[in-house]
C-alpha positions as CSV (number, residue, x, y, z in Angstrom):
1,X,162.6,152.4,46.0
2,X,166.2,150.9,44.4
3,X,167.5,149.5,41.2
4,X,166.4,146.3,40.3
5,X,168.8,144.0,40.3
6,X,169.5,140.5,38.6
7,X,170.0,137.7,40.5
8,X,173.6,136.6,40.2
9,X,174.8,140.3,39.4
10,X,177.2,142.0,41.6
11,X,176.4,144.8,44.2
12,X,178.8,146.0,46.4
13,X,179.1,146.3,50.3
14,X,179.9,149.3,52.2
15,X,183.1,146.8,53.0
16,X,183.5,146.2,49.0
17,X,182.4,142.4,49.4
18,X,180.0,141.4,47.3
19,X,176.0,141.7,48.6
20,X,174.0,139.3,47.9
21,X,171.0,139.2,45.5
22,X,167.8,138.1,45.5
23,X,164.5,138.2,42.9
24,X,161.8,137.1,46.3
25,X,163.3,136.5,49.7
26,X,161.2,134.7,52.6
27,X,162.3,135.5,55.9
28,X,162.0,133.0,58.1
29,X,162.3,134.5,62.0
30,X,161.8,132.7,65.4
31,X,161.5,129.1,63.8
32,X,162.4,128.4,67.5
33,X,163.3,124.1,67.3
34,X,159.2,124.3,66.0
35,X,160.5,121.6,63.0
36,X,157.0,121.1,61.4
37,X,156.3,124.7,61.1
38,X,159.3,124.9,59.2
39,X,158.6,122.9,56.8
40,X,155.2,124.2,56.4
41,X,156.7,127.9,55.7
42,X,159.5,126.6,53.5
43,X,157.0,124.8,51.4
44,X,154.5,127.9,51.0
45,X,157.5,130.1,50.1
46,X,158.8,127.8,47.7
47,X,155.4,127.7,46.0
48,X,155.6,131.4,45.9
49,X,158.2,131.4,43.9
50,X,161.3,132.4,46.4
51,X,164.6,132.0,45.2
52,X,166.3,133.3,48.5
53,X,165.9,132.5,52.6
54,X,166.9,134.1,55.3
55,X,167.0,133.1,58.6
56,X,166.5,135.9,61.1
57,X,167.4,134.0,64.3
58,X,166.5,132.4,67.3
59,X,166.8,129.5,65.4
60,X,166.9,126.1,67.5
61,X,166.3,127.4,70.8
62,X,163.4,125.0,71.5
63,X,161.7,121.0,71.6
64,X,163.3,119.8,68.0
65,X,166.8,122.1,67.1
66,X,168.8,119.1,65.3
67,X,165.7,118.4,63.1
68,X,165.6,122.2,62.7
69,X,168.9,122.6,61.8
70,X,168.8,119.7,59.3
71,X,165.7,121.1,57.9
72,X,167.9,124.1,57.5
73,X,170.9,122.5,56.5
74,X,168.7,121.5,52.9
75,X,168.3,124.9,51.7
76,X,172.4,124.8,51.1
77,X,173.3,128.2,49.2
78,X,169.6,129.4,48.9
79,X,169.8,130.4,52.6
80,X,171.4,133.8,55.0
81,X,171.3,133.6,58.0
82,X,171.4,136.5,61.0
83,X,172.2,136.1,64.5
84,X,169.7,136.0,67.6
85,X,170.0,136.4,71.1
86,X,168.7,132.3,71.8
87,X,171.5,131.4,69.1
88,X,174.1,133.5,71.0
89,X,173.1,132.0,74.1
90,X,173.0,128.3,73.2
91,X,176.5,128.8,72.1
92,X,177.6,130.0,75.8
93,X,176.1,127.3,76.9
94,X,177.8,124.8,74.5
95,X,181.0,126.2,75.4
96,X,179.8,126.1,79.7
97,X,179.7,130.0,80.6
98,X,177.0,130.6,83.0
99,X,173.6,131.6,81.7
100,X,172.2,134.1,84.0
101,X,170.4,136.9,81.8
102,X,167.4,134.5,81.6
103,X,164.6,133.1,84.4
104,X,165.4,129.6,85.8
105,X,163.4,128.0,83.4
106,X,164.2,129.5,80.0
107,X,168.1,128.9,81.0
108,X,167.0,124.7,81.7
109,X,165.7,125.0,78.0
110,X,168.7,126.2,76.8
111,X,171.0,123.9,78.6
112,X,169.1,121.4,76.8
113,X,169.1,122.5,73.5
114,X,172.7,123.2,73.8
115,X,173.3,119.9,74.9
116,X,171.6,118.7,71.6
117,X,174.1,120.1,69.1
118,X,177.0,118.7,67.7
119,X,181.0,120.7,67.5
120,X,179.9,121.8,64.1
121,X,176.2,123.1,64.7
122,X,177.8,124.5,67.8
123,X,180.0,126.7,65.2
124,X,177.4,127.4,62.9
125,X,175.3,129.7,65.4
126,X,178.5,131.3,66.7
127,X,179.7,132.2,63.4
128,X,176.0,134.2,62.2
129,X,176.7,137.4,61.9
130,X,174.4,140.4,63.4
131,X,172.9,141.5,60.3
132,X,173.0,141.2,56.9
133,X,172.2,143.5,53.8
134,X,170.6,141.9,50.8
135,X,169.8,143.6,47.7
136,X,166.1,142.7,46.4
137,X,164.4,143.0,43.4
138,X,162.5,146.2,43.4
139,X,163.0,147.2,47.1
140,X,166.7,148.0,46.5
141,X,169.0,147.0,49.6
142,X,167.0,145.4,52.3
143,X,168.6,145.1,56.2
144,X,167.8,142.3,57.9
145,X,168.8,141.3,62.2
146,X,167.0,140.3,64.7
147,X,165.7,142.3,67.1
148,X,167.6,145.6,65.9
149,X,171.0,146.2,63.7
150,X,173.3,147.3,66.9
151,X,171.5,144.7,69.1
152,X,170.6,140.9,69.0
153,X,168.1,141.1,72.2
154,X,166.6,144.9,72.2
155,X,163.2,144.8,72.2
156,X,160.4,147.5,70.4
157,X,157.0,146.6,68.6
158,X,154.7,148.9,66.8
159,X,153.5,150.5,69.5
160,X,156.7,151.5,70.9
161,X,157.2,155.3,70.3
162,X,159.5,157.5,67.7
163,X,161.6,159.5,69.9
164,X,162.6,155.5,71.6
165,X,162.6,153.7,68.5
166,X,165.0,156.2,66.6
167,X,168.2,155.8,68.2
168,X,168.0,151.7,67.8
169,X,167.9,152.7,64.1
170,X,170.1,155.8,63.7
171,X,173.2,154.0,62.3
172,X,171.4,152.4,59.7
173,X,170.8,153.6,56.1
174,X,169.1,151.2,54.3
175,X,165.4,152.1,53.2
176,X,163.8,148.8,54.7
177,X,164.9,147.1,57.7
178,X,163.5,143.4,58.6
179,X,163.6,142.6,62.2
180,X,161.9,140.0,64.4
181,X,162.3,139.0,68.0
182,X,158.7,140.1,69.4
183,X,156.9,137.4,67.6
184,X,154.6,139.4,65.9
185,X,154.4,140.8,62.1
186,X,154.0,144.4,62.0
187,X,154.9,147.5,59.2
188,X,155.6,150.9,60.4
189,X,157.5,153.7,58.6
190,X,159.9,155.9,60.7
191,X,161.7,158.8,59.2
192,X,161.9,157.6,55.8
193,X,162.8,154.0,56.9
194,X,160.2,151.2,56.3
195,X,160.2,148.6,59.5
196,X,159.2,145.7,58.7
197,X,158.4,142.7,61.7
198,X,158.3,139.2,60.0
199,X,156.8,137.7,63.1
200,X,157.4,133.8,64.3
201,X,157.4,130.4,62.1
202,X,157.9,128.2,65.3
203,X,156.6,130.3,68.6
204,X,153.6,133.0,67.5
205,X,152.0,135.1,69.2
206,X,148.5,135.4,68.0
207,X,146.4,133.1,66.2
208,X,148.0,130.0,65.8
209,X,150.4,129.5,62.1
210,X,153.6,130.1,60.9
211,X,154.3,133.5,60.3
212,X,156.7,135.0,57.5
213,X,157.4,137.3,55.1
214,X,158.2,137.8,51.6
215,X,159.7,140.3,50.2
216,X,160.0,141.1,45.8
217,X,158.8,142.4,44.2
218,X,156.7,144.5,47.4
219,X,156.5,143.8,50.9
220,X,154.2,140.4,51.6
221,X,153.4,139.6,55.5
222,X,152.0,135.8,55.5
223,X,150.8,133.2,58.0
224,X,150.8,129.4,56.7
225,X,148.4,127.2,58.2
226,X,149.7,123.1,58.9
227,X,148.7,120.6,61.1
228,X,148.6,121.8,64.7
229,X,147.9,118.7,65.9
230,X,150.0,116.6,64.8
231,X,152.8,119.1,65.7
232,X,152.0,118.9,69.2
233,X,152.1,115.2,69.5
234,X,155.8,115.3,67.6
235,X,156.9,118.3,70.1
236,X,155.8,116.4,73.2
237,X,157.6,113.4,71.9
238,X,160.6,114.9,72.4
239,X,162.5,115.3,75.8
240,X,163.0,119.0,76.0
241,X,162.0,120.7,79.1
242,X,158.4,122.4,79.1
243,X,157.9,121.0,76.2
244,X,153.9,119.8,76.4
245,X,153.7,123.4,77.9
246,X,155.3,124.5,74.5
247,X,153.2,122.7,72.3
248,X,150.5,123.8,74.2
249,X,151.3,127.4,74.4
250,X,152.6,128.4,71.2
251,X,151.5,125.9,68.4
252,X,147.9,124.9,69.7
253,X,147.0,128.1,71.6
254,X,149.6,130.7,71.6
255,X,149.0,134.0,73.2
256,X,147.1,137.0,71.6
257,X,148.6,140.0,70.7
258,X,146.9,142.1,73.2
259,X,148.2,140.3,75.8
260,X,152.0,140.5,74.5
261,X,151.7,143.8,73.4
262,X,150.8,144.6,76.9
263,X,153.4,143.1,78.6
264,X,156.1,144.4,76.3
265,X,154.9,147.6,77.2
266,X,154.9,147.2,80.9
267,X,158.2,145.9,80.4
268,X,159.1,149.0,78.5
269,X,158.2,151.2,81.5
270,X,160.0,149.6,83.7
271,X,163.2,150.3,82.3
């Protein structure tokens, strides 16, 4: 599907910077301030022999973001990151804009991670880009954002038909595009272009796990088991808002697919 690449050899940008290149990449999407599934999915890609990260957003939003962002912080060079609509959104409310595309209680949550960073993690999240273009092993040039390249908070999942799903995708060219957002893995192929969901590490939906996926030489979708349990205890430690609810909800018994996909699709209608 591309030349194979190297790592450490140059490939050129539509903008002529250097791209960077990678053997295996994990993506890591939706870690959402869920600290010990981090580290559980950083561990199994590391013994799967990654030698590149990137993170696809929606990073600290959530009950642990400075442990997150340290946990981050640890990966120095190894890691890209891409910007999601949570990360945009803690850093207007960082900087005190109003916060009003969000129910009540999603915008108390992120008031309160906000409140959690310091100047410099502050800049960090304001300064990720919307996508990034990657050059992997076998796969050839690989586009990863979050939700979709022109947009950090549009929302599709594999049920979500052609004719709608084509124009989110129209002014990219890469063969492979990595998105995220929905919380759910998925693979679907549209006009050529392979679409690829890597799902959640911090905030699934569907059985519980942290959910990634590796990419190099193929296409790998994974879920990594670690101790729910304990997990939950550490998240309700903490003094976000909600967050027994979230250690309830999304690390012991997140909801099922059926039910998402369902209200994704309702939500879909509506518009």
């Amino acid at each position: 599907m591309g030349q194979s690449h190297e790592r450490g050899e140059p490939s050129q940008a539509p903008n002529g910077q250097a791209r960077p290149i990678a053997r295996r990449v994990a993506a890591l999407y939706d870690i959402h301030g869920n600290a010990p599934a981090l580290e559980a999915a950083i561990a199994a890609a590391e013994a799967a022999g990654v030698d590149c990260f990137v993170i696809g957003g929606d990073i600290a939003l959530g009950p642990m973001p400075r442990q997150v962002l340290a946990c981050l912080s640890r990966l120095g060079s190894r890691a890209h990151y891409v910007r999601g609509n949570c990360d945009r959104l803690m850093v207007d409310a960082f900087d005190g804009r109003p916060i009003t595309s969000v129910p009540a209680h999603v915008r108390d949550a992120i008031v309160w991670a906000a409140a959690q960073l310091d100047r410099q993690q502050r800049d960090f999240l304001a300064a990720l880009p919307l996508t990034i273009t990657i050059d992997v092993d076998t796969l050839g040039a690989v586009l990863f954002c979050h939700a979709t390249p022109r947009d950090d908070d549009e929302t599709f999942t594999v049920r979500t038909p052609d004719d709608r799903l084509r124009p989110m995708l129209s002014a990219s060219t890469p063969p492979i595009i990595v998105c995220g957002h929905t919380h759910m893995q998925f693979h679907r192929r549209l006009d050529g272009t392979q679409i690829v969901n890597a799902g959640s590490v911090g905030m699934p939906f569907g059985t519980s796990g942290a959910y990634w996926l590796r990419l190099g030489p193929g296409l790998e979708l994974h879920r990594t088991d670690y101790d729910l349990e304990r997990a939950a205890v550490l998240i309700e430690r903490t003094t976000g808002p909600q967050a027994p609810e979230f250690a309830t909800r999304y690390v012991l018994h997140p909801p099922s697919e059926a039910e998402m996909l369902a209200a994704f699709e309702a939500a879909e209608h509506a518009r």
